[in-house]
C-alpha beads as a LAMMPS data file, in Angstrom:
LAMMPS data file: protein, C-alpha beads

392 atoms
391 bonds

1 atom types
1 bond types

-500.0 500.0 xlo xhi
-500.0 500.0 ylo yhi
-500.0 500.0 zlo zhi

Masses

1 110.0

Atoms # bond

1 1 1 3.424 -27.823 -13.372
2 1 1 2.789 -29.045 -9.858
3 1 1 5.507 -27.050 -8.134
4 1 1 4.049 -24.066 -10.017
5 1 1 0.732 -24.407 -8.830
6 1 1 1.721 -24.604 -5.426
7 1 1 3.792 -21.469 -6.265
8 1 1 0.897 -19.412 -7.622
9 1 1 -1.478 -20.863 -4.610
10 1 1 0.762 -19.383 -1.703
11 1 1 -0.670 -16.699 -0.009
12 1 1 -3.912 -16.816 -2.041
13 1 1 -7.790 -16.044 -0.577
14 1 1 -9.320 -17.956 -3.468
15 1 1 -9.213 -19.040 -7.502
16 1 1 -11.522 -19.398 -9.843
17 1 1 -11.212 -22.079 -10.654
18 1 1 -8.509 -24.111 -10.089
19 1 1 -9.324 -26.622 -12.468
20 1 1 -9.096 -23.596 -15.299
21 1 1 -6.058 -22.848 -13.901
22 1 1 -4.402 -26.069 -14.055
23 1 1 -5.272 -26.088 -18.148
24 1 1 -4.096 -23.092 -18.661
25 1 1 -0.738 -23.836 -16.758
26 1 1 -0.870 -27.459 -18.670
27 1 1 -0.568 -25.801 -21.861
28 1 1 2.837 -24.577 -21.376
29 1 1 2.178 -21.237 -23.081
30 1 1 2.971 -17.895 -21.578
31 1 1 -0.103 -17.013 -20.107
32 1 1 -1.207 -13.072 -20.314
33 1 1 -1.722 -11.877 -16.189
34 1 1 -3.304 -8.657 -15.772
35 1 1 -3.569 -6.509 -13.016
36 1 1 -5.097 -3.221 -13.468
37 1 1 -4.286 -0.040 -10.865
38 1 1 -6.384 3.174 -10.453
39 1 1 -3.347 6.135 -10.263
40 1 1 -5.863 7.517 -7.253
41 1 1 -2.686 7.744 -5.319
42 1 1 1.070 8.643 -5.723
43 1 1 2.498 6.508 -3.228
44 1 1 2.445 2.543 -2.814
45 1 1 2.898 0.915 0.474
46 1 1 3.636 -3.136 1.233
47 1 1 -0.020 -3.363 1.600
48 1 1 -0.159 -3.269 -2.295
49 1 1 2.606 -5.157 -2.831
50 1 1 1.023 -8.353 -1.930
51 1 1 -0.728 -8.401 -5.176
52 1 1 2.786 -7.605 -7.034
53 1 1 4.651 -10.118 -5.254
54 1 1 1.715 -12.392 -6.678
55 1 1 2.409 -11.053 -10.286
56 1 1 6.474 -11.182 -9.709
57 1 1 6.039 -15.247 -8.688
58 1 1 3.612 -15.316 -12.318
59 1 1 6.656 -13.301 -14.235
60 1 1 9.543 -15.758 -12.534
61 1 1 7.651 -18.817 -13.963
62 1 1 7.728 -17.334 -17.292
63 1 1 4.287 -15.524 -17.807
64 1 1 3.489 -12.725 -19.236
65 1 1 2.016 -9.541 -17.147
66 1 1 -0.119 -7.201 -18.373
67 1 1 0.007 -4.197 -16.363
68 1 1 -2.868 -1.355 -17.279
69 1 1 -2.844 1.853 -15.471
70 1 1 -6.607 3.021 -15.283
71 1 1 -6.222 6.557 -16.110
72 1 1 -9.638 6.819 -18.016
73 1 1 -11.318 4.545 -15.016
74 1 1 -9.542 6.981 -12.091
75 1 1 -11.595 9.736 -13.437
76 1 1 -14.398 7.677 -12.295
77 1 1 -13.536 6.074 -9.242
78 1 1 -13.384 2.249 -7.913
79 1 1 -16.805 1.808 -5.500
80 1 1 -14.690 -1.587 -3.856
81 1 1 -15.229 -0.935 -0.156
82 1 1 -16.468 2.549 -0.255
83 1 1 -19.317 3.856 1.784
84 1 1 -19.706 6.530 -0.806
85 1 1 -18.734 7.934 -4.075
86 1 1 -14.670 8.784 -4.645
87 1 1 -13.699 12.588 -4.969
88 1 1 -12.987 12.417 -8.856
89 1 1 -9.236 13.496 -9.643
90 1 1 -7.958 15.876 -12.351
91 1 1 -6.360 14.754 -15.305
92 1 1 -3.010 16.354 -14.169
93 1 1 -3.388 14.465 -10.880
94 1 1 -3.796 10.981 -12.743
95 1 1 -1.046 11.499 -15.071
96 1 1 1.490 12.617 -11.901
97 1 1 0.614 9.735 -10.042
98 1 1 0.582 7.276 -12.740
99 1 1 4.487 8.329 -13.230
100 1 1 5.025 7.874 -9.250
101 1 1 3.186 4.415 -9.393
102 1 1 5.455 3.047 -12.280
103 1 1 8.532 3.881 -10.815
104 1 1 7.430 2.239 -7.613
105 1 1 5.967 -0.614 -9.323
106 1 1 9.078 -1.580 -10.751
107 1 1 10.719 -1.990 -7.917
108 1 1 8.950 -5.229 -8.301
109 1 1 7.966 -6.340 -11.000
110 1 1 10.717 -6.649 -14.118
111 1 1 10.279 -3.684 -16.296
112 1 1 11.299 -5.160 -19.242
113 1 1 8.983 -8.367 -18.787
114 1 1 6.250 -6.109 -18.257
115 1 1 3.553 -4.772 -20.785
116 1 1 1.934 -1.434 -19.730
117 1 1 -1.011 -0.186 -20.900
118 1 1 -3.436 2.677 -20.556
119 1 1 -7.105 1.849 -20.506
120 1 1 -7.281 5.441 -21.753
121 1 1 -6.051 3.911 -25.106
122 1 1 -9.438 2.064 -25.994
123 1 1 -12.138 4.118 -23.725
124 1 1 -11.226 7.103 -25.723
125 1 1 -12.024 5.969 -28.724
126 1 1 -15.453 4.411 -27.555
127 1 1 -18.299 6.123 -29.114
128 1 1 -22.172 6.547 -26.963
129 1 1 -23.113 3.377 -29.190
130 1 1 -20.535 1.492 -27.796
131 1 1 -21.074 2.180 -23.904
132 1 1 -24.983 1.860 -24.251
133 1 1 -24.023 -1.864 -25.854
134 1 1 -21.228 -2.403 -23.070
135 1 1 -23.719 -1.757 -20.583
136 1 1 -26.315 -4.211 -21.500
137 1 1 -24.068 -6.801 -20.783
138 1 1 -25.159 -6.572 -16.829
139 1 1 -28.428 -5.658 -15.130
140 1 1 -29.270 -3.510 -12.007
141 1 1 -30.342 -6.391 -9.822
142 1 1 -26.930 -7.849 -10.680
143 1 1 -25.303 -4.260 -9.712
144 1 1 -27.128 -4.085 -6.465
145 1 1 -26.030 -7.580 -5.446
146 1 1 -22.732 -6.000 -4.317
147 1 1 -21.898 -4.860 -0.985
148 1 1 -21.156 -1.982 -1.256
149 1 1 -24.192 -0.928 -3.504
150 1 1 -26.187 -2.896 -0.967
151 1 1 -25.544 -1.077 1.880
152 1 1 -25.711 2.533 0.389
153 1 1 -28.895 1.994 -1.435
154 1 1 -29.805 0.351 1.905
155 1 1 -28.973 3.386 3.482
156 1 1 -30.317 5.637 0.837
157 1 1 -27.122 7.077 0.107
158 1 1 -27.131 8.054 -3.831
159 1 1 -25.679 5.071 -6.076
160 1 1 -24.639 7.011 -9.460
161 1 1 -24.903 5.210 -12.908
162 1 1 -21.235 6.733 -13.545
163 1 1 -20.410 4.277 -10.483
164 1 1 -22.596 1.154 -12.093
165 1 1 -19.962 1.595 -15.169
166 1 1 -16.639 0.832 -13.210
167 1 1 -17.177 -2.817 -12.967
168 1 1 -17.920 -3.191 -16.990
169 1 1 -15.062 -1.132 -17.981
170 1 1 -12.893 -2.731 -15.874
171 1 1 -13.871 -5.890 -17.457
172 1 1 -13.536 -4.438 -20.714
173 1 1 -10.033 -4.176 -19.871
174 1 1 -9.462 -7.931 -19.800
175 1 1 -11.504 -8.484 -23.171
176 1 1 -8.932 -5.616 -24.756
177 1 1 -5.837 -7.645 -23.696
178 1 1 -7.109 -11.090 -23.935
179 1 1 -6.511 -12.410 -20.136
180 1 1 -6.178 -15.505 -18.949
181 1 1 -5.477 -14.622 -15.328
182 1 1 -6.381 -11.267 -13.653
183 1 1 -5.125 -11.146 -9.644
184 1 1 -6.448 -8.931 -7.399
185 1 1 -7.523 -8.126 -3.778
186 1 1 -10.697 -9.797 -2.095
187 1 1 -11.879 -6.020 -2.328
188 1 1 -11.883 -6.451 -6.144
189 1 1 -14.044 -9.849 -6.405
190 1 1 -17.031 -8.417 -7.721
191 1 1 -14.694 -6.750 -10.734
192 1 1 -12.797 -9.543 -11.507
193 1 1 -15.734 -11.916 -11.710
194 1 1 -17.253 -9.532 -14.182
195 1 1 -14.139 -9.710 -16.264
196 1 1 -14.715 -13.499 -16.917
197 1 1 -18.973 -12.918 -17.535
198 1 1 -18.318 -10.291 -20.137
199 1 1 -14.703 -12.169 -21.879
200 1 1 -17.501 -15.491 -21.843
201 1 1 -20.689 -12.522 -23.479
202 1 1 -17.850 -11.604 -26.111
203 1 1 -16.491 -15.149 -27.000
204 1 1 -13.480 -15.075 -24.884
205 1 1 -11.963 -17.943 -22.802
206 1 1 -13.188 -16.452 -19.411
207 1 1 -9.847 -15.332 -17.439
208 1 1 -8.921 -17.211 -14.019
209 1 1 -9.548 -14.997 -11.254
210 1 1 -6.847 -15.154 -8.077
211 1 1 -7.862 -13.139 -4.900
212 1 1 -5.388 -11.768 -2.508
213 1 1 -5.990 -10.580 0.986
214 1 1 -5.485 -7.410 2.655
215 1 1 -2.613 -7.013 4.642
216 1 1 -2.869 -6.018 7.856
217 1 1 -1.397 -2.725 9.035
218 1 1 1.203 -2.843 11.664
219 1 1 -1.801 -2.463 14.599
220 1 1 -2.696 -6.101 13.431
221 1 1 -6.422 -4.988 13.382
222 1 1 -7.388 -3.388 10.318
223 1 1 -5.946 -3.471 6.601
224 1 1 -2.593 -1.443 6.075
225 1 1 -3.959 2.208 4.923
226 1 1 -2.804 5.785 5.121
227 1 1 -5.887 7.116 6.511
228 1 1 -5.602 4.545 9.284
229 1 1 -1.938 5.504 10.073
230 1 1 -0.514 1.528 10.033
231 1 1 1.259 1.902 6.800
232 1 1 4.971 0.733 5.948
233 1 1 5.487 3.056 2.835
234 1 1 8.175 1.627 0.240
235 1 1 9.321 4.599 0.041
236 1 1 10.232 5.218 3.840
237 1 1 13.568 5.778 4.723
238 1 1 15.133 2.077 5.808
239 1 1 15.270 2.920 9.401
240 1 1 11.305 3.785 9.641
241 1 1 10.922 0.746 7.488
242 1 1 12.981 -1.114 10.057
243 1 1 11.818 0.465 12.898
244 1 1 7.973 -0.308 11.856
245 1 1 8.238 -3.783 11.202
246 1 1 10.316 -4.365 14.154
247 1 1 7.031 -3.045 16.369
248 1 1 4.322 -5.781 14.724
249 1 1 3.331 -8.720 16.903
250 1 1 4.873 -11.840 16.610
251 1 1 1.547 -13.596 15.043
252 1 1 1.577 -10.857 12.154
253 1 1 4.965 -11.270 11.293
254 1 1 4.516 -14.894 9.856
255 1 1 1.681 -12.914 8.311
256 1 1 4.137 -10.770 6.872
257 1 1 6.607 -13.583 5.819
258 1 1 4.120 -15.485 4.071
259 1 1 2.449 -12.264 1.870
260 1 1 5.584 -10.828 1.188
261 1 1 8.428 -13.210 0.906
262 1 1 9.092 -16.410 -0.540
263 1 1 10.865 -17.894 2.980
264 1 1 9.982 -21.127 4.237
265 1 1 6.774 -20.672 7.105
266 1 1 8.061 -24.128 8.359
267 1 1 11.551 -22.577 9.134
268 1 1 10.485 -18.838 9.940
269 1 1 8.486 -20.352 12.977
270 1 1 11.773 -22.383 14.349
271 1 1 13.691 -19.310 14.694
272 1 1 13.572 -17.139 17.619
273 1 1 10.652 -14.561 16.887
274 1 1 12.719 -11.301 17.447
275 1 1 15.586 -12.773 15.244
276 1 1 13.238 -13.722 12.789
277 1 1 11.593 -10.284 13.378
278 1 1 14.853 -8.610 12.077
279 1 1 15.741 -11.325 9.651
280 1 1 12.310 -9.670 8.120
281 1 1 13.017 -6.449 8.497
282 1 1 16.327 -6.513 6.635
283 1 1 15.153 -8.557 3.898
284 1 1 12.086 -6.029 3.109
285 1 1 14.508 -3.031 3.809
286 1 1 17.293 -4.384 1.102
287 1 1 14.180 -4.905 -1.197
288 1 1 13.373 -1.534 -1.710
289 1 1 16.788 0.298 -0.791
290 1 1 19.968 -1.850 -0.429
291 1 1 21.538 -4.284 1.468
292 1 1 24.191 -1.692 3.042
293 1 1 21.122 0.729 3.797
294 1 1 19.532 -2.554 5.444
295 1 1 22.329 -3.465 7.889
296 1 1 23.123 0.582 8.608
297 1 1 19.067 0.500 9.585
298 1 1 19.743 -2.904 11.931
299 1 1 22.506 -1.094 13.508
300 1 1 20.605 2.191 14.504
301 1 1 17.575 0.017 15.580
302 1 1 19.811 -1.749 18.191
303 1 1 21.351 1.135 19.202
304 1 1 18.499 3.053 19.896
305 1 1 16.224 0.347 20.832
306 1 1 17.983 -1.683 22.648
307 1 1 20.899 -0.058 23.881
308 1 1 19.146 3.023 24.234
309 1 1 21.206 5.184 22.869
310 1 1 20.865 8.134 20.760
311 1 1 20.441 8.037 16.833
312 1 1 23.615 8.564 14.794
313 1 1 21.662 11.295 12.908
314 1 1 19.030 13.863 14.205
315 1 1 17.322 16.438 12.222
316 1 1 17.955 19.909 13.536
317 1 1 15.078 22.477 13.995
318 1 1 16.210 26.203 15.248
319 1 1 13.802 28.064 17.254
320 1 1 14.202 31.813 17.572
321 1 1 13.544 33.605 20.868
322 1 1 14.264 33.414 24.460
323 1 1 11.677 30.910 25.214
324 1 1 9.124 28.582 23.650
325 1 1 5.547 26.584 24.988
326 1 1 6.116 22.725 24.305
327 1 1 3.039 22.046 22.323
328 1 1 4.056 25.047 19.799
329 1 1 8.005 22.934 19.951
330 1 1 6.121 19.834 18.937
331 1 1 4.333 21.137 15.846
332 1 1 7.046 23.410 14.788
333 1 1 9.456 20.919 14.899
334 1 1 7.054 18.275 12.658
335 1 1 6.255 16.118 15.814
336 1 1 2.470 16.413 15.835
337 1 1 0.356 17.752 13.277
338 1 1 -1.630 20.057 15.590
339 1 1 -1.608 21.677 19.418
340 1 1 -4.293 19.108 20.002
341 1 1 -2.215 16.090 18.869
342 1 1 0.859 17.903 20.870
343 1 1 -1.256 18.163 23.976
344 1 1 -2.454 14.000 23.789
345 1 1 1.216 12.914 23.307
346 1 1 2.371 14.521 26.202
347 1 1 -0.467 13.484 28.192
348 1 1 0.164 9.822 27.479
349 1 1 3.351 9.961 27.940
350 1 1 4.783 9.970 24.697
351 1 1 7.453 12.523 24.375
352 1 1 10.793 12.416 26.218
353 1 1 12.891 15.944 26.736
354 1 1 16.614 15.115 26.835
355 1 1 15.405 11.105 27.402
356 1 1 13.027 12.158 30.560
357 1 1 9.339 11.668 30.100
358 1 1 7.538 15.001 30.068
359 1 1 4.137 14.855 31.606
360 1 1 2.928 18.885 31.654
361 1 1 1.609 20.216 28.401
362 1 1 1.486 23.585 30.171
363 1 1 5.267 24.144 30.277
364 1 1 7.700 25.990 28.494
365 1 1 11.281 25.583 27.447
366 1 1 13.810 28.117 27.803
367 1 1 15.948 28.547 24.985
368 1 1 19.514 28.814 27.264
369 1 1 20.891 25.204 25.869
370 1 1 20.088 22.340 23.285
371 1 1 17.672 19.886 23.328
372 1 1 17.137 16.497 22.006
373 1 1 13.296 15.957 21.315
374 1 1 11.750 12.102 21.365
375 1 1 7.781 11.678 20.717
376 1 1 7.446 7.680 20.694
377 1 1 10.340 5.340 19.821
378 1 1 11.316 6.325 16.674
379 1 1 11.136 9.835 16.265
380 1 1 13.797 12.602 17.386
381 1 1 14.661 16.085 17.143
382 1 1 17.335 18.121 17.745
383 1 1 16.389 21.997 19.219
384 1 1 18.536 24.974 18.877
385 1 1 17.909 28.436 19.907
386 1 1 18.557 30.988 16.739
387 1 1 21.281 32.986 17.401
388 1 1 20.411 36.719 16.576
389 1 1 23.417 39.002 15.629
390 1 1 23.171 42.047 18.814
391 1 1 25.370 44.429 16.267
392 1 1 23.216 47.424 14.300

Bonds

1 1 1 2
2 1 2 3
3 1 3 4
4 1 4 5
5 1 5 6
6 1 6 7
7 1 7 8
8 1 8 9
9 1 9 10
10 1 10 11
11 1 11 12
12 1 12 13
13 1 13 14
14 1 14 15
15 1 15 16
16 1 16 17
17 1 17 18
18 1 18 19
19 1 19 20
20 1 20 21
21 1 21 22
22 1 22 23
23 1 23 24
24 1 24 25
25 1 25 26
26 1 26 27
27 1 27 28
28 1 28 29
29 1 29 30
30 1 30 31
31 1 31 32
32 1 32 33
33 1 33 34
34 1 34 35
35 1 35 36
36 1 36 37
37 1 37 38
38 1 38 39
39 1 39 40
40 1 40 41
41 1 41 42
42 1 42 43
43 1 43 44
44 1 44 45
45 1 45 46
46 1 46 47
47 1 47 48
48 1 48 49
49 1 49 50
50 1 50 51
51 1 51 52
52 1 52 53
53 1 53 54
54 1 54 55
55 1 55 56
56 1 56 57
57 1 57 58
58 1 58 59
59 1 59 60
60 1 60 61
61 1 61 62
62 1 62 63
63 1 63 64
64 1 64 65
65 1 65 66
66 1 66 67
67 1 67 68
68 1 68 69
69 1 69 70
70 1 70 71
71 1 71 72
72 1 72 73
73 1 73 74
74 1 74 75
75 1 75 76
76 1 76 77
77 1 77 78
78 1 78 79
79 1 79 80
80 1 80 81
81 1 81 82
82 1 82 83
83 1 83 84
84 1 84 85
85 1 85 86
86 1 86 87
87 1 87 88
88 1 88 89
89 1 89 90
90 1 90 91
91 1 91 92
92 1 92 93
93 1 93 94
94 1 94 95
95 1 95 96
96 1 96 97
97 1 97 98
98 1 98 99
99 1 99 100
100 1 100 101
101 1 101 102
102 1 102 103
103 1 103 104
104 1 104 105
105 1 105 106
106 1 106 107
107 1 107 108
108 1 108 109
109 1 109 110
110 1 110 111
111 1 111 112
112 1 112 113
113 1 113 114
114 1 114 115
115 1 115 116
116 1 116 117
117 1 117 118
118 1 118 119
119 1 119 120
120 1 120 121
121 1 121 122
122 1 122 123
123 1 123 124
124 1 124 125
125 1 125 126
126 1 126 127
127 1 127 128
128 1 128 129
129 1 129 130
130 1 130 131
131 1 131 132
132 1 132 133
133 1 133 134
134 1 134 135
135 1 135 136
136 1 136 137
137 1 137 138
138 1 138 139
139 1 139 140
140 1 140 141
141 1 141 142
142 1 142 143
143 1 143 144
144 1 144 145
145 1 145 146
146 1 146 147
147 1 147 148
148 1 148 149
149 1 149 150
150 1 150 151
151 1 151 152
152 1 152 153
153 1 153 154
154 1 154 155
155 1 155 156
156 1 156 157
157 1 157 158
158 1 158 159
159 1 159 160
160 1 160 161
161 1 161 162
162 1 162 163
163 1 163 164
164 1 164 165
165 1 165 166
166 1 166 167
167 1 167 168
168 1 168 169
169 1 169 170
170 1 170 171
171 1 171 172
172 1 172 173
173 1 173 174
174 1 174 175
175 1 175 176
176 1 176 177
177 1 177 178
178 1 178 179
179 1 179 180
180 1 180 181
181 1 181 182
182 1 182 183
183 1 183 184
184 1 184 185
185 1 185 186
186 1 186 187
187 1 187 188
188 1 188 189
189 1 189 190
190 1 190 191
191 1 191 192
192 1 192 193
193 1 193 194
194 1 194 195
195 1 195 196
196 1 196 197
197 1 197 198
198 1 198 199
199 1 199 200
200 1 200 201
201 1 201 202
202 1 202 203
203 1 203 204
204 1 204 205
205 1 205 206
206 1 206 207
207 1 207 208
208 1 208 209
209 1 209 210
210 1 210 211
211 1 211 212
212 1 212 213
213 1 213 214
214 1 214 215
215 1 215 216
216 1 216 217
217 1 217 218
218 1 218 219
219 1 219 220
220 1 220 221
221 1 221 222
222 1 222 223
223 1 223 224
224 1 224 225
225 1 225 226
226 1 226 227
227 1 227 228
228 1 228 229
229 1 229 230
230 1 230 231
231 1 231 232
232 1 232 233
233 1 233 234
234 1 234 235
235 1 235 236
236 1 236 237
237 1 237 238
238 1 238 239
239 1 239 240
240 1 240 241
241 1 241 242
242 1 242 243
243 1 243 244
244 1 244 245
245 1 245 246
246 1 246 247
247 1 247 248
248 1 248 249
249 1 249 250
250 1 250 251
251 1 251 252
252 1 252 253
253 1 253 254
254 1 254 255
255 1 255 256
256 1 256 257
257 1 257 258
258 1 258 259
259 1 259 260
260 1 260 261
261 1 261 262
262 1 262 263
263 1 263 264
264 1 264 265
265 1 265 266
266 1 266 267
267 1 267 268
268 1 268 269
269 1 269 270
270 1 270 271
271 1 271 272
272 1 272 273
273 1 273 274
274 1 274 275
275 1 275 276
276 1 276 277
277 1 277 278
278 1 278 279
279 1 279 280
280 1 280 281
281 1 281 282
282 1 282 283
283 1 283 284
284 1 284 285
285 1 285 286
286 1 286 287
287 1 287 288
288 1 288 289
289 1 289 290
290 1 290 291
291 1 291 292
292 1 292 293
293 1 293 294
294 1 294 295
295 1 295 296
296 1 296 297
297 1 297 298
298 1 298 299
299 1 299 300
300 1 300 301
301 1 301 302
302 1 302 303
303 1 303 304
304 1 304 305
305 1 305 306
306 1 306 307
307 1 307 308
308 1 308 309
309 1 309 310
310 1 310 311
311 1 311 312
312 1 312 313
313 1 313 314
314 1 314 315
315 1 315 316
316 1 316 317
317 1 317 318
318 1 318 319
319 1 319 320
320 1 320 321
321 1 321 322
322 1 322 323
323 1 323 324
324 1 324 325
325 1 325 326
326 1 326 327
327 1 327 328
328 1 328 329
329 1 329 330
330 1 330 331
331 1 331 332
332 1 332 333
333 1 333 334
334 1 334 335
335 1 335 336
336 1 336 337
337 1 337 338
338 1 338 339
339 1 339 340
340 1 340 341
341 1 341 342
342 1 342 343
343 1 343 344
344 1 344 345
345 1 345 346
346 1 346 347
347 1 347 348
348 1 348 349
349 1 349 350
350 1 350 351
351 1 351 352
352 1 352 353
353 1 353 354
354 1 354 355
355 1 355 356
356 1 356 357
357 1 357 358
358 1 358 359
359 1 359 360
360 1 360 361
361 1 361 362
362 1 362 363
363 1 363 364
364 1 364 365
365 1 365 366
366 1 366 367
367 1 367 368
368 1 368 369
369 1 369 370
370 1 370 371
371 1 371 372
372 1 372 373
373 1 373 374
374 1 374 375
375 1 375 376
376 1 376 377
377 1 377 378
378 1 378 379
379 1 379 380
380 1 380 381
381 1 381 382
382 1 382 383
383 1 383 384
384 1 384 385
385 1 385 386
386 1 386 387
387 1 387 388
388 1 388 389
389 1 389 390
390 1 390 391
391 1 391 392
């Protein structure tokens, strides 16, 4: 039991309690872990997997996860860490994304050790009666206590009811499948602690709550997001996998090692950092692709990176015409998103033109001979002029 707990508190922000814990772990019966996941979003990146690996360590010790997909609560929206209300999605949009999540999810976790649920099941069925009695179970005082509702109605930014609701039903969800543990990250707190007052309200053994933190994105400054641009996708092809954690800072990569492996810190810090760097990067890779696609991904990375040469492969983009302005090349040829984005690479010095730095945004290319494209480290292009038949 020792060695377990020491298992489960790895990586961890905080449980409550640990003393619950410890009884629940004592009486050596499968205990139900759930971990509940708004479909708000098709694609998973490792910033969510910390939270998995959590619930993979629970499922190798024998335990039993409870995985509910909140397709009734998406249609509302989780308020964790939001300045204001979430865009509600259409059903269509929840029930594509909850497919995408699964199969992504279970690159993880063990399918067939896994219950999955839809919190659609039960909120469905509810009738007006049973909200109005759900909802007496907290107060408004008790609602406002949280950030995030803080700060808005600070603000006087509107706070709807609809958005007072998420934190009940969410705790609802651990009542439904009888909880003993529900992980999450320190963004979900407030929820999870609400899952143990209302299992307590309802005569329930209240569940053990495990907090997580948020990774870091691969600036090292704020949590791995989309919008934010710091994301390692799962998804990614190996070598911008590779490539990505290859460019984090030495301090983040323990980071890294500690959230989303089960290494040894003790003996990651002995090893030289860029070896351990790659040791990382291959390990994560072969995770979610293969081990061949992991050392084919090493092998381009030194070759590009550090013998500076040129990728194996190089994604071809024909341009028609005699000649063509460089900040058009860029977004034609998927480099930059827009001519204003085109025009800030090349001003800092980001893109390379057969591997010399290009410094005018003004110029144009003539279309005469090939050209291999760089903008940063990682990304290339090759350009080819169209060749239009002269013959009526």
């Amino acid at each position: 039991m020792v060695k377990d707990l020491e298992t489960i508190r790895r990586g961890t922000v905080e449980i409550i309690s640990p003393e619950e814990l410890k009884e629940k772990l004592a009486s050596r019966r499968p205990l139900r872990v759930k971990f509940g996941a708004d479909p708000t979003a098709p694609d998973i990146h490792l910033g969510h997997t910390v939270v998995l690996q959590k619930l993979k360590q629970f499922q190798d010790l024998g335990h039993q996860i409870v995985f509910i997909i909140g397709d009734f609560t998406a249609r509302i929206g989780d308020p964790s860490e939001r300045p204001e209300a979430r865009e509600p999605l259409t059903t269509e949009e929840i029930e594509k994304n909850a497919k995408t999540y699964q199969k992504q999810v279970f690159k993880i976790l063990d399918k067939k050790k896994t219950e999955v649920l839809f919190n659609s099941t039960w909120f469905d069925k509810m009738s007006l009666s049973d909200v109005v009695k759900l909802s007496s179970h907290s107060t408004v005082a008790q609602m406002l206590a949280r950030a995030e509702f803080k700060e808005r109605f600070n603000r006087e930014i509107d706070i709807s009811l609809l958005e007072f609701m998420y934190p009940l039903l969410q705790a609802y969800d651990s009542i439904r499948v009888k909880a003993d543990v529900e992980v999450g990250g320190t963004d979900q707190k407030f929820n999870l602690l609400m899952g143990r007052q209302l299992q307590r309200d309802f005569g329930q053994e209240p569940q053990v709550v495990i907090t997580m933190p948020l990774l870091e994105g691969i600036d090292g400054v704020r949590k791995m997001s989309k919008s934010y641009g710091n994301y390692i996708g799962i998804t990614e092809s190996p070598g911008e996998m590779f490539g990505k954690i290859m460019s984090i800072s030495d301090q983040l990569m323990v980071r890294y090692y500690e959230l989303l492996t089960e290494e040894n810190l003790d003996e990651v810090k002995r090893i030289d950092p860029r070896q351990a760097k790659a040791k990382l990067a291959r390990e994560i890779v072969q995770k979610y692709h293969s081990e061949t696609e992991a050392k084919k991904a090493e092998g381009e990375f030194e070759k590009v990176f550090v013998k500076r040469e040129l990728p194996e492969k190089i994604e071809e983009i024909k341009i028609s015409g005699k000649k063509i302005w460089v900040v058009d090349l860029l977004v034609k040829a998927g480099l930059a998103t827009s001519k204003n984005e085109a025009k800030r690479l090349i001003t800092q010095g980001g893109v390379k033109i057969n591997q010399k730095r290009i410094k005018d945004s003004d110029m144009d290319l003539l279309m005469d001979k090939e050209y291999i494209v760089q903008v940063g480290r990682r990304k290339f292009r090759r350009i080819v002029q169209v060749q239009v038949d002269s013959h009526i």
